[in-house]
Backbone as CSV, one residue per row, in Angstrom:
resi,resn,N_x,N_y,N_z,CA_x,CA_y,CA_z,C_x,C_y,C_z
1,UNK,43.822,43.984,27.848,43.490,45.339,27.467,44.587,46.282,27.958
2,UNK,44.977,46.975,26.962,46.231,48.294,27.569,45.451,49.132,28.055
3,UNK,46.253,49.801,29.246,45.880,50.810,30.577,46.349,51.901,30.051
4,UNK,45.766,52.950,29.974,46.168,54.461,29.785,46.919,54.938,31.207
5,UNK,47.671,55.618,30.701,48.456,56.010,31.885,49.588,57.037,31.873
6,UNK,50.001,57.597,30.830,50.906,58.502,30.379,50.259,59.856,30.786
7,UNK,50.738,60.738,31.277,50.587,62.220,31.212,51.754,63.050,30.531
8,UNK,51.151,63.780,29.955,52.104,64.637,28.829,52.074,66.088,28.492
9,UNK,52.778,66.919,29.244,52.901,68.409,29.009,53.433,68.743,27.947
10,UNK,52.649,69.331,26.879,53.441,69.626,25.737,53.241,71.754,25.573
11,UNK,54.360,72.274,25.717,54.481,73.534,25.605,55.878,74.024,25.656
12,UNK,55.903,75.178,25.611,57.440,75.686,26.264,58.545,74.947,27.398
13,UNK,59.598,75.723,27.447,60.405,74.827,28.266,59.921,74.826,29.475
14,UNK,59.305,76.461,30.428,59.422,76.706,30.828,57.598,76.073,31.924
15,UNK,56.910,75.650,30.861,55.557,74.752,31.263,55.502,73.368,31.682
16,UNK,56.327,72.791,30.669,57.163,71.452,30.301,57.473,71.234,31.715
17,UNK,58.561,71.839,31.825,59.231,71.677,33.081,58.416,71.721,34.611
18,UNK,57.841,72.656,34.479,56.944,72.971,35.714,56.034,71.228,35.793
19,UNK,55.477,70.732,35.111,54.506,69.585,34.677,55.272,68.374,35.046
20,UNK,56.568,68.636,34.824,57.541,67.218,34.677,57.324,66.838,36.248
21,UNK,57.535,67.948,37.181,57.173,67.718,38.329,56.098,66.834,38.727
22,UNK,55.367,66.746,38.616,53.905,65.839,38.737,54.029,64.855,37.901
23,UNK,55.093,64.006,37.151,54.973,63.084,36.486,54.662,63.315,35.121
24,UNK,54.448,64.281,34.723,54.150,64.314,33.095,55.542,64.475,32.117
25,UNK,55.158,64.067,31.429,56.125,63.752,30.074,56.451,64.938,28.996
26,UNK,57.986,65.448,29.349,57.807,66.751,28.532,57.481,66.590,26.983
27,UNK,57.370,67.850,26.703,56.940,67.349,24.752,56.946,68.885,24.682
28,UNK,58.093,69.298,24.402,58.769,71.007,23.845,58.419,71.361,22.486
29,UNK,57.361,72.571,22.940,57.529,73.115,21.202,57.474,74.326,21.350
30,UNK,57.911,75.359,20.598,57.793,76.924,20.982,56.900,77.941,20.063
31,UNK,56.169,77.127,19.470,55.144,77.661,18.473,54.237,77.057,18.046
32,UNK,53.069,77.704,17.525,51.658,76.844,17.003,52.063,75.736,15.892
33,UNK,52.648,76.133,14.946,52.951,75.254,14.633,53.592,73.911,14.684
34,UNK,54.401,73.737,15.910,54.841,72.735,16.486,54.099,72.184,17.500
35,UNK,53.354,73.012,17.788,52.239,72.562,19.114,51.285,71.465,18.136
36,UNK,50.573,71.964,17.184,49.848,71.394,15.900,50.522,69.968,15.751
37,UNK,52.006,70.341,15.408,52.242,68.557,14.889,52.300,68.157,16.345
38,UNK,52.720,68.108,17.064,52.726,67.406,18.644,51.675,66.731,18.740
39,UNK,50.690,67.557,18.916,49.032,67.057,19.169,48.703,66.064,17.686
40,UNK,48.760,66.376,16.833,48.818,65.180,16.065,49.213,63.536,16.312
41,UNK,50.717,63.907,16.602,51.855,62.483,17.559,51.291,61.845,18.319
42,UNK,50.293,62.755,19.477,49.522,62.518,20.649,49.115,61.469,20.130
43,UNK,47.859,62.339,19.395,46.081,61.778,19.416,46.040,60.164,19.350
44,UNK,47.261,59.984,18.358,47.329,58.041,17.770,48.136,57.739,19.201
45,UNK,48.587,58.195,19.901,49.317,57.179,20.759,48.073,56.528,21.962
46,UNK,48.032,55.066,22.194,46.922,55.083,22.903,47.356,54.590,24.462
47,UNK,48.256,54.519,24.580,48.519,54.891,25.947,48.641,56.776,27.189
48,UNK,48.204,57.118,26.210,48.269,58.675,26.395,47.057,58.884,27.530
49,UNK,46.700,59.259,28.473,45.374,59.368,29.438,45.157,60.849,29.371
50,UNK,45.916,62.009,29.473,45.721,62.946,30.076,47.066,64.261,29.064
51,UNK,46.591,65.104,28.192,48.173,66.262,27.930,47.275,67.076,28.184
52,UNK,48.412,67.722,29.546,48.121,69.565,29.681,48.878,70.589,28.195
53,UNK,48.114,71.166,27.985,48.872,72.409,27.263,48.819,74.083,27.483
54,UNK,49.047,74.857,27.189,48.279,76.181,27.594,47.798,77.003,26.409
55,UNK,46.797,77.599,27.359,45.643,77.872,26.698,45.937,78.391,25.351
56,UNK,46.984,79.507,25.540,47.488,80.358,24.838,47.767,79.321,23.627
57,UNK,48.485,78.435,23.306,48.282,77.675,22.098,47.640,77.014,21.429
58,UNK,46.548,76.089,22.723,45.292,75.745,22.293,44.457,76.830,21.247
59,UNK,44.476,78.239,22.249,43.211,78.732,21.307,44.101,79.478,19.817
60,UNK,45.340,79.653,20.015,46.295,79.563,18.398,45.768,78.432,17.455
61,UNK,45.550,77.604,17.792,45.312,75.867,16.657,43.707,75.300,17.239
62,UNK,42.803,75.971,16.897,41.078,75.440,17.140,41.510,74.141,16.186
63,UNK,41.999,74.175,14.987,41.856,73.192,14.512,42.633,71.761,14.895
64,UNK,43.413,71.950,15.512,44.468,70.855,15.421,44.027,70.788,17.196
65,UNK,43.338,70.978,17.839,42.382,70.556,18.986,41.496,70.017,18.732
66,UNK,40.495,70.620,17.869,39.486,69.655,17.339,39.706,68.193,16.813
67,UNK,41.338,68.314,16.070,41.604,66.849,15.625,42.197,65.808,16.500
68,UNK,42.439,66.336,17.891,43.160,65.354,18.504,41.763,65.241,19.525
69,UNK,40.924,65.874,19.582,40.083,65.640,20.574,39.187,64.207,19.793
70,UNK,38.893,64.513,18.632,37.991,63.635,17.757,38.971,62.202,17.692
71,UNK,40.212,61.983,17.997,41.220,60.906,17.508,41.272,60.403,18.956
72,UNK,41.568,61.465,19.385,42.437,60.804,20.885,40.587,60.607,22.195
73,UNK,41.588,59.496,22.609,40.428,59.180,24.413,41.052,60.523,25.083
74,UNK,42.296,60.371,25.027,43.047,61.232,26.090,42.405,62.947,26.592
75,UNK,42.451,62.986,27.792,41.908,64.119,28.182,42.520,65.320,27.759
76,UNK,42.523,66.172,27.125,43.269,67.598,26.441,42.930,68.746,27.221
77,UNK,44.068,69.229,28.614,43.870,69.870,29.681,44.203,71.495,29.216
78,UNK,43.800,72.320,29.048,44.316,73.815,28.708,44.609,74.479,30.145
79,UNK,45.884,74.932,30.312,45.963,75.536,31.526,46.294,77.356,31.034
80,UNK,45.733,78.325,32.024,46.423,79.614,31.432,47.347,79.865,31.869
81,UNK,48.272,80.642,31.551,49.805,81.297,31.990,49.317,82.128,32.369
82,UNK,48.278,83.244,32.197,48.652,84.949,32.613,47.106,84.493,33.706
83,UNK,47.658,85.532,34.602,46.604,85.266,35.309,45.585,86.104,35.561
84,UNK,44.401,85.913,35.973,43.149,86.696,35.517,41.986,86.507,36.848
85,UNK,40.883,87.370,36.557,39.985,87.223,37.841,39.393,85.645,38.170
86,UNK,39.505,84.790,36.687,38.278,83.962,36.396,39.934,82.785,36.368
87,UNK,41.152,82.747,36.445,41.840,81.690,36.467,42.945,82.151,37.002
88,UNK,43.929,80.806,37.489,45.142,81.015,38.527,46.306,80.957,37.201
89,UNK,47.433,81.662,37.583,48.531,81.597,36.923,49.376,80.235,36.896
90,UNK,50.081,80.557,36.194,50.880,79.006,35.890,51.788,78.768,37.576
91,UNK,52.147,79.845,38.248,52.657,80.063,39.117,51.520,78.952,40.113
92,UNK,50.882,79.776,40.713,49.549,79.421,41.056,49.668,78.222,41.372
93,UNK,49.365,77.427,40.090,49.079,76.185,39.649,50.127,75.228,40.157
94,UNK,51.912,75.668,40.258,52.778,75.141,40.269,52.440,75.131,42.325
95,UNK,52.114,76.597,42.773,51.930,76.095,44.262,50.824,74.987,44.734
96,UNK,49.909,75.325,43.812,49.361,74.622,44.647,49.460,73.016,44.493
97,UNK,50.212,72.754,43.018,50.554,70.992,42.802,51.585,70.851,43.759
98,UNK,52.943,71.805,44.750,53.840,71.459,45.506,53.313,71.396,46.863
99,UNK,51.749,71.567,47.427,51.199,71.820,48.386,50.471,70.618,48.074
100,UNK,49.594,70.240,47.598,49.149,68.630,47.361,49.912,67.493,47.664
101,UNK,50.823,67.506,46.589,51.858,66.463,46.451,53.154,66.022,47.422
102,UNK,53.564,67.494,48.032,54.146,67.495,48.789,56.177,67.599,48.180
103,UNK,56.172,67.685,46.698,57.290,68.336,46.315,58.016,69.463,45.830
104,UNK,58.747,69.714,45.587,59.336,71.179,45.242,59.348,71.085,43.318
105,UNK,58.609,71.839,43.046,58.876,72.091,41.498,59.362,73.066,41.194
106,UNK,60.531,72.723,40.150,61.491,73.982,39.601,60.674,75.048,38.754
């Protein structure tokens, strides 16, 4: 039986990158529409366990979430960029994965 095990940040350079830190697999796109075919690529790959994306594009493409959620096992993580009372910034997020883990992310 194949093991899931891939993690995969698919967003901007600037998310991508932050993610690569923790082991995830960049996957660059700079618009809904490229976010859309990405998540498509995903859903069939079945070694895939886990893609963060942010929110901000998720809720751009309801549809092309709905289709990778219905295709794919893989967990489909929405993180937010801007930060708010009710969630941490991408910043945030980046301290507190270099405070866990114990490395420096660019």
């Amino acid at each position: 039986m194949e093991q899931n095990s891939r993690l995969v940040a698919v967003g901007n350079r600037g998310f991508v990158v932050a993610l690569a830190g923790i082991g995830a697999e960049p996957v660059r796109c700079e618009g809904a529409p490229e976010f859309a075919e990405a998540l498509k690529r995903l859903a069939i790959q079945r070694d895939v366990s886990v893609v963060f994306a942010p929110e901000p594009l998720m809720e751009a493409t309801p549809d092309a979430v709905q289709a990778f959620r219905a295709r794919s096992h893989a967990a489909l993580v929405g993180l937010p960029l801007l930060e708010s009372s009710s969630h941490p910034s991408l910043e945030q997020v980046r301290t507190l994965i270099e405070q866990a883990t114990g490395a420096r992310l660019i």
